[in-house]
N, CA, C and O atoms as a printed pandas DataFrame, in Angstrom:
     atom_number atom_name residue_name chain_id  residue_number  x_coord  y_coord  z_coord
0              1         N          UNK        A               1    0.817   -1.171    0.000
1              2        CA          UNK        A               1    0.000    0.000    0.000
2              3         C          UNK        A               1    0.871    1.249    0.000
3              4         O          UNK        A               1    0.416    2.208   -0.622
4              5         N          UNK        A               2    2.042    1.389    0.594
5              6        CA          UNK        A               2    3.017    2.315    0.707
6              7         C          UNK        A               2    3.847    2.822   -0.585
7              8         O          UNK        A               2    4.415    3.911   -0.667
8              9         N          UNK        A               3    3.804    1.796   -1.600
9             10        CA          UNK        A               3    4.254    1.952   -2.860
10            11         C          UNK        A               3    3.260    3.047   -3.792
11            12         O          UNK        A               3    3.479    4.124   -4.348
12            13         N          UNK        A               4    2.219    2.276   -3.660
13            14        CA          UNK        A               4    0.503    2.970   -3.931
14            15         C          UNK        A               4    0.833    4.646   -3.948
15            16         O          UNK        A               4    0.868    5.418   -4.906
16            17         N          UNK        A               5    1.095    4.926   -2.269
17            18        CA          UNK        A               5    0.609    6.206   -1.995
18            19         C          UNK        A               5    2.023    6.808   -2.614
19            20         O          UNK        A               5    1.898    7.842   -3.271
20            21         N          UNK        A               6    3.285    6.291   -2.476
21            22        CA          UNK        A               6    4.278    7.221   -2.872
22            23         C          UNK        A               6    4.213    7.319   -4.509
23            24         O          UNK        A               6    4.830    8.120   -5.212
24            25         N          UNK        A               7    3.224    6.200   -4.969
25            26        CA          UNK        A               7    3.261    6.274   -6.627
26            27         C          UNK        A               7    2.860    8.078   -7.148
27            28         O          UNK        A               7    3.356    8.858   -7.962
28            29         N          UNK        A               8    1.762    8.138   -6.211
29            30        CA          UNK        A               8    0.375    8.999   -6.554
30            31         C          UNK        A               8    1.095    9.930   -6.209
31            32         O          UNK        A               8    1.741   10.281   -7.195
32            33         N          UNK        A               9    1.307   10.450   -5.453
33            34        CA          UNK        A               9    2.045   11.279   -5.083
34            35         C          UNK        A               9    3.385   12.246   -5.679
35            36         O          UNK        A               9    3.489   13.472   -5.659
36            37         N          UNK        A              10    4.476   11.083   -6.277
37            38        CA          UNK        A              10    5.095   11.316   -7.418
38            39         C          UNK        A              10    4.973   11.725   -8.498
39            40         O          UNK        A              10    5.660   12.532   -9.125
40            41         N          UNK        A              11    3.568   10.863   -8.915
41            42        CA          UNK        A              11    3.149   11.522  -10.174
42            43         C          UNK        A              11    2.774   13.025  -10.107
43            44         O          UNK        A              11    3.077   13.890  -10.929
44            45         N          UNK        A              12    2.080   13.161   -9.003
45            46        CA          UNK        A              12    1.063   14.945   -9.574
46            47         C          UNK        A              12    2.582   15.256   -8.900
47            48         O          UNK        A              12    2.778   16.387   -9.344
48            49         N          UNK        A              13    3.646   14.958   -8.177
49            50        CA          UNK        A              13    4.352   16.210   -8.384
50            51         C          UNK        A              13    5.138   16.169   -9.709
51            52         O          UNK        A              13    5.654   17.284   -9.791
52            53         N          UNK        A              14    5.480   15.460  -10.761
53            54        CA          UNK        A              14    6.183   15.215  -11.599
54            55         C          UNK        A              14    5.219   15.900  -12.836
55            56         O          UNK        A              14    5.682   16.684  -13.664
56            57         N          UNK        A              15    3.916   15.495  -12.809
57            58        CA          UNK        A              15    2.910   16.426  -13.454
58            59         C          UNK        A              15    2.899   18.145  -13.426
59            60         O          UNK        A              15    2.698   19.009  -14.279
60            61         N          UNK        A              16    3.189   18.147  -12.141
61            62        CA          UNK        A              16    3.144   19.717  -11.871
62            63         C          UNK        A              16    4.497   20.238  -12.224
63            64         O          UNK        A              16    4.493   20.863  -13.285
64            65         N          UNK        A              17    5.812   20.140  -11.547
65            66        CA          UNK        A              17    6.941   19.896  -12.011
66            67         C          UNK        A              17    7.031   20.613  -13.828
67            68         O          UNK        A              17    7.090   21.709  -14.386
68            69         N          UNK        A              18    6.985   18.976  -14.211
69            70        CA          UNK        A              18    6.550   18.755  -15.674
70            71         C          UNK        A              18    6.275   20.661  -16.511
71            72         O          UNK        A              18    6.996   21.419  -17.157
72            73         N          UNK        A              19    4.821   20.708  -15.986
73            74        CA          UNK        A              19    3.840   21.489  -16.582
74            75         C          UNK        A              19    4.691   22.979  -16.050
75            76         O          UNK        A              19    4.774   24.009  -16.720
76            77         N          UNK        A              20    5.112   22.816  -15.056
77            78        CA          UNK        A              20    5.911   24.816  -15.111
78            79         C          UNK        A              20    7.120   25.096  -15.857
79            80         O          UNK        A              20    7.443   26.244  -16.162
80            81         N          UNK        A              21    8.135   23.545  -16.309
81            82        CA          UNK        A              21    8.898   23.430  -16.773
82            83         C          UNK        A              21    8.236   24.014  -18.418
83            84         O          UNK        A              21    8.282   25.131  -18.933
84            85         N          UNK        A              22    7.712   22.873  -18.845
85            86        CA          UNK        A              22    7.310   23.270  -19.806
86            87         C          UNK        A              22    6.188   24.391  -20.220
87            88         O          UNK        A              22    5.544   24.283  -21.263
88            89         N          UNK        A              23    6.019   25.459  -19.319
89            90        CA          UNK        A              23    5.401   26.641  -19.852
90            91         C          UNK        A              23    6.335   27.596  -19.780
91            92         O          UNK        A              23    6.237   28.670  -20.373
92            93         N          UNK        A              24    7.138   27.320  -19.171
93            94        CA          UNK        A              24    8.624   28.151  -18.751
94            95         C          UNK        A              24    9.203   28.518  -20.850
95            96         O          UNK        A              24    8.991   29.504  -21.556
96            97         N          UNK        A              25    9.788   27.461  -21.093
97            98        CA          UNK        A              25   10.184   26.647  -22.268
98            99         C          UNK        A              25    9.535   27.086  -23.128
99           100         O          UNK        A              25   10.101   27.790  -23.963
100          101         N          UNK        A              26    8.299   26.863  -23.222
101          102        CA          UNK        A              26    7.275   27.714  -24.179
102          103         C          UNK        A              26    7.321   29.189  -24.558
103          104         O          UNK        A              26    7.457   29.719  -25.661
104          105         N          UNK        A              27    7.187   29.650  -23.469
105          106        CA          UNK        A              27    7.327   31.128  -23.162
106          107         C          UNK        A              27    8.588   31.858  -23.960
107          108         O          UNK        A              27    8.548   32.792  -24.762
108          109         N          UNK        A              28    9.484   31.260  -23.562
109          110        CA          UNK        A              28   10.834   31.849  -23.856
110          111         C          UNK        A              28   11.194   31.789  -25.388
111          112         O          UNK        A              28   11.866   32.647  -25.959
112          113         N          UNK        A              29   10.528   30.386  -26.129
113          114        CA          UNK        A              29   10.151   30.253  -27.551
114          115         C          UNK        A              29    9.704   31.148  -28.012
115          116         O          UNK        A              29   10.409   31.885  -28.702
116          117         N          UNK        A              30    8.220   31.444  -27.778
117          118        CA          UNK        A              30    7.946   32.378  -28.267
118          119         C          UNK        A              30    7.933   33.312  -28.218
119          120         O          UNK        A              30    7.181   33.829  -29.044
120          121         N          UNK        A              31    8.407   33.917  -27.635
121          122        CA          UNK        A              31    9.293   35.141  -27.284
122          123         C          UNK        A              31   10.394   35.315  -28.234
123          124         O          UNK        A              31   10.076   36.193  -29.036
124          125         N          UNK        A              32   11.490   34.867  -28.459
125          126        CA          UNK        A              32   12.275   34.218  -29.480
126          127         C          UNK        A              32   11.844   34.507  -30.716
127          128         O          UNK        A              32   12.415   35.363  -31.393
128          129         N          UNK        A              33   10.731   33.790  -31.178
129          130        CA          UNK        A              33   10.524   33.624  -32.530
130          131         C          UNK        A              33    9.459   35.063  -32.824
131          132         O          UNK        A              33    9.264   35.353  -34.004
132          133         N          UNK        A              34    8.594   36.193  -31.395
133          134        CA          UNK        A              34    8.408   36.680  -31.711
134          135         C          UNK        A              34    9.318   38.139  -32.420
135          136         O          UNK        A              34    9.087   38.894  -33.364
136          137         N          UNK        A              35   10.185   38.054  -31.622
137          138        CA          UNK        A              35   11.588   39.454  -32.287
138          139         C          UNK        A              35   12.172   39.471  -32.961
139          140         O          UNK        A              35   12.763   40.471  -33.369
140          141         N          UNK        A              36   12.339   37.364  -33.746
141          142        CA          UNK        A              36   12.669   37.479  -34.919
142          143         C          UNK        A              36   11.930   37.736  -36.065
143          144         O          UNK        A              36   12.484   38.130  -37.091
144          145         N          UNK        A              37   10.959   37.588  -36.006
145          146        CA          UNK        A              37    9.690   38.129  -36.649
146          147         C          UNK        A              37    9.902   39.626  -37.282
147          148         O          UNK        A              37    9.989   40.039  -38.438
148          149         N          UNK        A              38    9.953   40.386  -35.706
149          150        CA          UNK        A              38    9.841   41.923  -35.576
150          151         C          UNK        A              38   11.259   41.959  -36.620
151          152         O          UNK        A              38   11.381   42.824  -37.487
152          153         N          UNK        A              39   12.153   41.023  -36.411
153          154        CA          UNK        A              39   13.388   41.846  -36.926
154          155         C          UNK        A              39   13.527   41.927  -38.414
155          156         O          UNK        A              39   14.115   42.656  -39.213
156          157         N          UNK        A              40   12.669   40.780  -38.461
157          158        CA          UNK        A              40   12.470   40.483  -40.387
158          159         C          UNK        A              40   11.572   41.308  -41.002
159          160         O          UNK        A              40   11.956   41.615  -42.131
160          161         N          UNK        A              41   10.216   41.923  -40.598
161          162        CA          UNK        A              41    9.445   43.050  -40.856
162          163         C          UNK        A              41    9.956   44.744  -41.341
163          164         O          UNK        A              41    9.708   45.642  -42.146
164          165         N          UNK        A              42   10.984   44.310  -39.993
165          166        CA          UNK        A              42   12.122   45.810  -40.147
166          167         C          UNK        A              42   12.998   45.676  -41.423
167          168         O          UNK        A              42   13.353   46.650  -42.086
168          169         N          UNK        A              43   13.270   44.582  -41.667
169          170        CA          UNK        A              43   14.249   44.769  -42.830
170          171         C          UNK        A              43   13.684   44.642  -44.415
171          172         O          UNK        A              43   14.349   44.949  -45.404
172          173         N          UNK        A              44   12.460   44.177  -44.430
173          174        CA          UNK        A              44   11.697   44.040  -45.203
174          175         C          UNK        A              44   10.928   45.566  -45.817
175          176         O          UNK        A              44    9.765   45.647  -46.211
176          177         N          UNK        A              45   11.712   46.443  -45.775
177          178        CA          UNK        A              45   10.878   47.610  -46.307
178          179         C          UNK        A              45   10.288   47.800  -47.621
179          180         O          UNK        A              45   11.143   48.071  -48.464
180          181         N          UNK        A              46    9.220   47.750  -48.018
181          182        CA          UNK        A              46    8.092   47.669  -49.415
182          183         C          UNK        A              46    8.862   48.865  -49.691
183          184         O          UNK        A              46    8.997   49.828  -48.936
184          185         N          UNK        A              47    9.679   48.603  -51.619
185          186        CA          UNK        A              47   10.202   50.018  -52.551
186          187         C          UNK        A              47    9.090   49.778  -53.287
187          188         O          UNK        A              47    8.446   48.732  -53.357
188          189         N          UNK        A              48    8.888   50.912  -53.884
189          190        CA          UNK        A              48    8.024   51.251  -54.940
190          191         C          UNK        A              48    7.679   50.040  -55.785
191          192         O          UNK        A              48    6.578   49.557  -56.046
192          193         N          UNK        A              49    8.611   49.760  -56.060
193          194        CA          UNK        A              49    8.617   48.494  -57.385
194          195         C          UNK        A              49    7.890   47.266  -56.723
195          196         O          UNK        A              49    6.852   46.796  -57.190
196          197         N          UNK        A              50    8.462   46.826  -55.697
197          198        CA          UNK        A              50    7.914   45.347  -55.492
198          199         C          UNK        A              50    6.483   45.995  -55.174
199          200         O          UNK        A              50    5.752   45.396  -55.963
200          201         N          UNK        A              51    5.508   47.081  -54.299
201          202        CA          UNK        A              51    4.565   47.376  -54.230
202          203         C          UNK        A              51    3.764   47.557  -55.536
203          204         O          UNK        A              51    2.633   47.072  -55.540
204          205         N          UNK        A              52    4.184   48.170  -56.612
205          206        CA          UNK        A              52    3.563   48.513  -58.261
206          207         C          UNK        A              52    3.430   46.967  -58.497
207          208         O          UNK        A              52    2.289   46.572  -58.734
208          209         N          UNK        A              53    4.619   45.874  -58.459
209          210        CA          UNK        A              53    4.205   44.436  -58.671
210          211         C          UNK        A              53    2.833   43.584  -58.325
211          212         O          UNK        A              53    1.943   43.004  -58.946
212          213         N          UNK        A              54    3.306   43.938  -56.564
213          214        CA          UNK        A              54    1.676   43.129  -56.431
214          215         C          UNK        A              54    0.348   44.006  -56.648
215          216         O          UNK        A              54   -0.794   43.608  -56.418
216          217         N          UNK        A              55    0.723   45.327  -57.155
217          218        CA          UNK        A              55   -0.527   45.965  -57.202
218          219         C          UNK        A              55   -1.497   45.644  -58.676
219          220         O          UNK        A              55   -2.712   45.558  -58.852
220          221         N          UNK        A              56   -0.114   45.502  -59.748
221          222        CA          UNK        A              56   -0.233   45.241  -60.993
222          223         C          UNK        A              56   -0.498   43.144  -61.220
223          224         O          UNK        A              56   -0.840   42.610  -62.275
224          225         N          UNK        A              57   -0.222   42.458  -59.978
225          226        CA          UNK        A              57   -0.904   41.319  -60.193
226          227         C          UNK        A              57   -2.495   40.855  -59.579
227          228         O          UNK        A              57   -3.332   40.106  -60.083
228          229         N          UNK        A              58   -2.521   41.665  -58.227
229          230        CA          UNK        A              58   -4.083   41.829  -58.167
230          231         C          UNK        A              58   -4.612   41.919  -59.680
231          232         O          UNK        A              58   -5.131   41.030  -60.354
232          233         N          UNK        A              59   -4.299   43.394  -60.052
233          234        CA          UNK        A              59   -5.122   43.467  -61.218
234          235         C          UNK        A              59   -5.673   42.520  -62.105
235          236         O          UNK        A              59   -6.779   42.330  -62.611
236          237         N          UNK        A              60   -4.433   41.920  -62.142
237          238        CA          UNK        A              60   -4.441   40.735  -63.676
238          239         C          UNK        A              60   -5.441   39.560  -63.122
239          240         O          UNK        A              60   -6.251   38.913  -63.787
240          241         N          UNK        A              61   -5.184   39.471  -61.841
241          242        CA          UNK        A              61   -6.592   38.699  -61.094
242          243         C          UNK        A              61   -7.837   38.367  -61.318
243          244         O          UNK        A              61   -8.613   37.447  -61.579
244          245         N          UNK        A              62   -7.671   39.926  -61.028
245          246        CA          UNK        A              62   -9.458   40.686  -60.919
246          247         C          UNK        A              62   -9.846   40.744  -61.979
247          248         O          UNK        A              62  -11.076   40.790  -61.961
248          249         N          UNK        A              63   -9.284   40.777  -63.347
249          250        CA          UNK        A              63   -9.464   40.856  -65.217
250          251         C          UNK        A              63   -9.500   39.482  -65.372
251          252         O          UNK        A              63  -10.094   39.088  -66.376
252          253         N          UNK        A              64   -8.873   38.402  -64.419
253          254        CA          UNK        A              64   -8.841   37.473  -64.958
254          255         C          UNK        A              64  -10.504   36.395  -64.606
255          256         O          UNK        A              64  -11.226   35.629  -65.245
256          257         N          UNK        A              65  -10.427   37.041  -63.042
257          258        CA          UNK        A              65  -12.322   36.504  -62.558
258          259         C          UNK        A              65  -13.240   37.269  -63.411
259          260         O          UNK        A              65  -14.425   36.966  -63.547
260          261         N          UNK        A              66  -12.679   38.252  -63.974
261          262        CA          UNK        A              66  -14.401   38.517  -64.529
262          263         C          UNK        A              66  -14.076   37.767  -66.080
263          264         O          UNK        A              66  -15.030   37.007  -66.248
264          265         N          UNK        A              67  -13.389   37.687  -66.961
265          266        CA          UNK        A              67  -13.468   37.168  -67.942
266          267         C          UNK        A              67  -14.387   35.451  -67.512
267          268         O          UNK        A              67  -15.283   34.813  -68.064
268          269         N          UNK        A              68  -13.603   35.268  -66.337
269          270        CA          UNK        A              68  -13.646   33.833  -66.336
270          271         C          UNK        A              68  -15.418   33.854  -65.838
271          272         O          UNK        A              68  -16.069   32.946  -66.356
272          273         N          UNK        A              69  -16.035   34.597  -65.102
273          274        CA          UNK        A              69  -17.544   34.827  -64.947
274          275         C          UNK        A              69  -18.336   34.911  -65.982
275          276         O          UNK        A              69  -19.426   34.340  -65.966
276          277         N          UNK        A              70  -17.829   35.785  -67.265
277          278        CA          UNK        A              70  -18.171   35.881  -68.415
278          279         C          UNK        A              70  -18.228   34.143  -69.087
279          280         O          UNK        A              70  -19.213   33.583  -69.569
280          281         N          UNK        A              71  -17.108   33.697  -68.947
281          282        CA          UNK        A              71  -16.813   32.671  -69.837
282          283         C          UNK        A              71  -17.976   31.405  -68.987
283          284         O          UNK        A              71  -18.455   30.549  -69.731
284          285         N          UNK        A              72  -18.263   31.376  -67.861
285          286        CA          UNK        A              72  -18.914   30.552  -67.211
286          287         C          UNK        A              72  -20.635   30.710  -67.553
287          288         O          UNK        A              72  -21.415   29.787  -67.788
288          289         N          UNK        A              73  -20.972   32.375  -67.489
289          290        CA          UNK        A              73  -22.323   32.482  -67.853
290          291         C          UNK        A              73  -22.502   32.178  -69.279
291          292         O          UNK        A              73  -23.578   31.599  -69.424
292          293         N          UNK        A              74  -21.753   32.369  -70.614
293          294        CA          UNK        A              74  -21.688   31.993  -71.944
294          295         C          UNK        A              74  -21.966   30.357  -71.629
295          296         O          UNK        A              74  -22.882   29.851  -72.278
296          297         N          UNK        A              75  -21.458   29.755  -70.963
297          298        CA          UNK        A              75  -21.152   27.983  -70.511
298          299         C          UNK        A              75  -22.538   27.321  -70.473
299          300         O          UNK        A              75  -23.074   26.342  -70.992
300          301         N          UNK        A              76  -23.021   28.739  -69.244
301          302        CA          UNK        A              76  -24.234   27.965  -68.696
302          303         C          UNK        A              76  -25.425   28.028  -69.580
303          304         O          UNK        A              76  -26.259   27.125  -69.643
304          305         N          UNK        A              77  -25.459   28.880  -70.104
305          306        CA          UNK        A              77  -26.530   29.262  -71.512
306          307         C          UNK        A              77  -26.835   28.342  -72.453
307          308         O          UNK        A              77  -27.836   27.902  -73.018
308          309         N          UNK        A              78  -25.444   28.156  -72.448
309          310        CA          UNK        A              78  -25.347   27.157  -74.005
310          311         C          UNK        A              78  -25.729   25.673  -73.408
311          312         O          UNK        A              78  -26.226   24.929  -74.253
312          313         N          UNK        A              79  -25.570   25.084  -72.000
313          314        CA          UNK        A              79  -25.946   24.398  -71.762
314          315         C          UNK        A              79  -27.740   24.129  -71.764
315          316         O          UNK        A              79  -28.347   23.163  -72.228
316          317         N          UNK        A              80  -28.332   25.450  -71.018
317          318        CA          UNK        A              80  -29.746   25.132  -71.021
318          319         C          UNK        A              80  -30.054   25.079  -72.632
319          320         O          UNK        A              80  -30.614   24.119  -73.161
320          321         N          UNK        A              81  -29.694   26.027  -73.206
321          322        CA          UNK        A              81  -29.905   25.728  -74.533
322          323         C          UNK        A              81  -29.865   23.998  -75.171
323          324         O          UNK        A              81  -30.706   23.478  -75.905
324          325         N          UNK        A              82  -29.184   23.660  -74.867
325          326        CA          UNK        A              82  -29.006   22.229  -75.632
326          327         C          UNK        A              82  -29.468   21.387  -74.533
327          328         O          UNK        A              82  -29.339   20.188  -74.781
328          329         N          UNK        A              83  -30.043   21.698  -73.226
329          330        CA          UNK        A              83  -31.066   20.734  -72.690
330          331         C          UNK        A              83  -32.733   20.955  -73.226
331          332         O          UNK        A              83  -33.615   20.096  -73.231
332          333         N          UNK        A              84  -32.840   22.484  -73.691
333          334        CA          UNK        A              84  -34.222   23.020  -74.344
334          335         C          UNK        A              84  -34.057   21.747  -75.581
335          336         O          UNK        A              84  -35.181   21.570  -76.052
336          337         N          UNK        A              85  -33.527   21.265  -75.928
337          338        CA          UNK        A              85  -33.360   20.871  -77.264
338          339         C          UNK        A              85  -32.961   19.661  -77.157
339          340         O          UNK        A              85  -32.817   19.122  -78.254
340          341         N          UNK        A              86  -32.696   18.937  -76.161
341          342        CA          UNK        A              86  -33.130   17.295  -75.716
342          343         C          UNK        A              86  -34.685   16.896  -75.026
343          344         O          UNK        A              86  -35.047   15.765  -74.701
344          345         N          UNK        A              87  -35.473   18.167  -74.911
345          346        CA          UNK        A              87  -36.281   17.970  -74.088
346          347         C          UNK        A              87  -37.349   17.833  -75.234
347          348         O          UNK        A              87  -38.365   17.138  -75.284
348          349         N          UNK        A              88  -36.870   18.602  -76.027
349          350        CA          UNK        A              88  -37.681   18.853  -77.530
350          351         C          UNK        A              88  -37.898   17.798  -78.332
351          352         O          UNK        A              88  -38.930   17.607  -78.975
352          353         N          UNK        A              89  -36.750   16.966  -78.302
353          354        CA          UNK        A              89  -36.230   15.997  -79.087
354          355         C          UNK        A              89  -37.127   14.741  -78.064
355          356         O          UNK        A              89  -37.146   13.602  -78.530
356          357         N          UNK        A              90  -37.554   14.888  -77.251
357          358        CA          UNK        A              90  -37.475   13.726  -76.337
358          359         C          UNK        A              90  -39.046   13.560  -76.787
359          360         O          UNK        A              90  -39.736   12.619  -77.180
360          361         N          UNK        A              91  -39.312   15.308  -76.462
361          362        CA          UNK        A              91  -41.106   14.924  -76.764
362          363         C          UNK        A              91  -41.825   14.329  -77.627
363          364         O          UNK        A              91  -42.727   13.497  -77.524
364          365         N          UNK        A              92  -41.053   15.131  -78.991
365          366        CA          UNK        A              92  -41.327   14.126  -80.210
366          367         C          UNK        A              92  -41.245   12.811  -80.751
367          368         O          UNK        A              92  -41.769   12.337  -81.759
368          369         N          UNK        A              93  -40.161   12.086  -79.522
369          370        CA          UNK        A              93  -39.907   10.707  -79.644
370          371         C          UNK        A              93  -41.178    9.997  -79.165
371          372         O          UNK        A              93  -41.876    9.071  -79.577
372          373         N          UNK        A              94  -41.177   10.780  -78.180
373          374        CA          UNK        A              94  -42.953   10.146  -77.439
374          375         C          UNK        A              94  -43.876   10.103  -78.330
375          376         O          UNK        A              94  -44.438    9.078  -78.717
376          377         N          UNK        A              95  -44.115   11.424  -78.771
377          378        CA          UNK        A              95  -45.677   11.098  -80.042
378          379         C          UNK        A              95  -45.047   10.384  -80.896
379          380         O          UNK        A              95  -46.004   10.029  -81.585
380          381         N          UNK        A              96  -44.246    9.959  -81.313
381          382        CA          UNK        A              96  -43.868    9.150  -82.867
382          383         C          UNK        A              96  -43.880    7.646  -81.973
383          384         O          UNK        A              96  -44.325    6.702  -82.625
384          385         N          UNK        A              97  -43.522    7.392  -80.827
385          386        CA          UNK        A              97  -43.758    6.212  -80.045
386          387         C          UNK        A              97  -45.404    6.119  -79.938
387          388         O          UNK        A              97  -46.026    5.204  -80.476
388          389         N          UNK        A              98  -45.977    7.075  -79.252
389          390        CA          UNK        A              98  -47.015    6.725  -79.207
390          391         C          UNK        A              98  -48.084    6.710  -80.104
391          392         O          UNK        A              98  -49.244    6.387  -79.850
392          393         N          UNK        A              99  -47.676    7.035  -81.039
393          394        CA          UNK        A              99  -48.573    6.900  -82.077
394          395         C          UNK        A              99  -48.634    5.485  -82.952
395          396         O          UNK        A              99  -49.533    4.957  -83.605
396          397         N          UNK        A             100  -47.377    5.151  -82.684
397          398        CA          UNK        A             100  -47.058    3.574  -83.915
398          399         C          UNK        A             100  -47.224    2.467  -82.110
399          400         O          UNK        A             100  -46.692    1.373  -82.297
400          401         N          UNK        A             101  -47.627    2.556  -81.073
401          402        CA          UNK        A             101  -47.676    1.657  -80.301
402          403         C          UNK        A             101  -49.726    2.000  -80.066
403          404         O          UNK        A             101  -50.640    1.292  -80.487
404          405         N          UNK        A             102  -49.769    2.574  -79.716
405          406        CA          UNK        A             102  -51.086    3.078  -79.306
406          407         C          UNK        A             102  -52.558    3.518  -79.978
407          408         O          UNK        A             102  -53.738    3.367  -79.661
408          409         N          UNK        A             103  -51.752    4.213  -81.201
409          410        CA          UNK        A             103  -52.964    4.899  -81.796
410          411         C          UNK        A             103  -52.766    6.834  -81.542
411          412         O          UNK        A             103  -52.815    7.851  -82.233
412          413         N          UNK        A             104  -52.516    6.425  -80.021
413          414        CA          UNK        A             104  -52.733    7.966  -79.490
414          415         C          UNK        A             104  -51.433    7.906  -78.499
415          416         O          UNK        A             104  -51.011    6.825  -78.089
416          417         N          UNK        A             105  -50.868    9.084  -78.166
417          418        CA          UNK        A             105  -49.917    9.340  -76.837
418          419         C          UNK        A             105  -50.427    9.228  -76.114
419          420         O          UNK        A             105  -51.614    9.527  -75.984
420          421         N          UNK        A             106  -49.529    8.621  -75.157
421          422        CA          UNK        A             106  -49.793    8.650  -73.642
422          423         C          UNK        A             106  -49.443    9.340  -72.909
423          424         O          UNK        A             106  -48.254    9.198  -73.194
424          425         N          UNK        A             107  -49.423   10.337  -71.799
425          426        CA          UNK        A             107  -48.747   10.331  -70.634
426          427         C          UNK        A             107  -48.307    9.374  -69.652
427          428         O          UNK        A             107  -48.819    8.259  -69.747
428          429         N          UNK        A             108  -47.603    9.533  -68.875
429          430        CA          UNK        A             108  -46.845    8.886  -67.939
430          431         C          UNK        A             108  -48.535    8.877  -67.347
431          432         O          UNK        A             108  -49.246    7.917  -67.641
432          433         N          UNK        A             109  -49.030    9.906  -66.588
433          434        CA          UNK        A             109  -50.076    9.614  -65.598
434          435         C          UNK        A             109  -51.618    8.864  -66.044
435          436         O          UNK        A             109  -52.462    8.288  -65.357
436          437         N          UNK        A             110  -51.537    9.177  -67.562
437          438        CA          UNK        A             110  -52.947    8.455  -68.173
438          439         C          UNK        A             110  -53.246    7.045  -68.351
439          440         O          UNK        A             110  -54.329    6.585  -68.714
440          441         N          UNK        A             111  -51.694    6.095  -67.930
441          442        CA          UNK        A             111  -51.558    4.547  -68.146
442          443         C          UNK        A             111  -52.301    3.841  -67.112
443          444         O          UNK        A             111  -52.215    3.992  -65.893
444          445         N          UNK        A             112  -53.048    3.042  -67.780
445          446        CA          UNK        A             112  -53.739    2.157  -67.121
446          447         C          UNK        A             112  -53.122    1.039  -66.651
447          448         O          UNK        A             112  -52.169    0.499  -67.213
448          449         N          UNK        A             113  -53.780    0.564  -65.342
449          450        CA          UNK        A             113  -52.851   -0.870  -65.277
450          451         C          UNK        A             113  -54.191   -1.724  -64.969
451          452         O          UNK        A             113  -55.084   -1.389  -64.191
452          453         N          UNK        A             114  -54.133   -2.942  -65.778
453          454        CA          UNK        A             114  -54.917   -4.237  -66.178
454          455         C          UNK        A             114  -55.054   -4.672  -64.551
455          456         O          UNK        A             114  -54.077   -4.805  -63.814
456          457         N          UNK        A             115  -56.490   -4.873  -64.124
457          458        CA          UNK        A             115  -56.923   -5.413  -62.709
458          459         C          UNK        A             115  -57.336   -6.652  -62.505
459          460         O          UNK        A             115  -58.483   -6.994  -62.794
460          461         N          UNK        A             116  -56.204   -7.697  -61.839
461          462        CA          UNK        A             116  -56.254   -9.059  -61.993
462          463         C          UNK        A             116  -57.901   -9.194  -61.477
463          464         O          UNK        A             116  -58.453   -8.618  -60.539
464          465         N          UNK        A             117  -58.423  -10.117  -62.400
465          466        CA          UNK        A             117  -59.497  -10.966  -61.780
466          467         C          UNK        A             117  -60.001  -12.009  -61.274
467          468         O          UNK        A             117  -61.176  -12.011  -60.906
């Protein structure tokens, strides 16, 4: 039982221990990596030129989404268009079906179904 209690015991202090160590450690990291940060910002000063660059590739961007909006609504058009024109095609298959099976077209909802007797 004496093993038990010195187990438990060990642990949360090795836990606790542990956990100030490593916020200690943490801390000092980032701390660290925040001034190297700061120091790379500082040396990084935007000249004219590299700023005109990314100003002049936005652009080419923004010319390039609207063409491509353009090119998508032309897309979608031409699509309904050539579904207007399977739908067209489809109908007429029906009366030329239903005429050489039936006499007359059918609808889907006008079909009768034969009631066993």
């Amino acid at each position: 039982m004496s093993q038990r209690d010195g187990f438990a015991s060990g642990f949360l202090a090795g836990a606790f221990v542990g956990s100030v160590f490593g916020g200690v450690i943490g801390a000092l990291i980032a701390s660290r990596r925040d001034s190297e940060l700061l120091a790379e910002e500082e040396t990084e000063q935007p000249d004219s030129q590299a700023e005109a660059k990314k100003i002049a590739a936005k652009r080419r961007q923004m010319k390039a989404s609207e063409t491509e909006s353009v090119s998508i609504e032309v897309a979608r058009r031409s699509l309904e268009d050539k579904i207007a024109q399977l739908n067209a095609t489809i109908d007429e298959v029906r009366k030329q079906l239903g005429n050489v099976n039936g006499g007359s077209p059918q609808t889907v909802g006008d079909r009768s179904f034969p009631k066993d007797s």
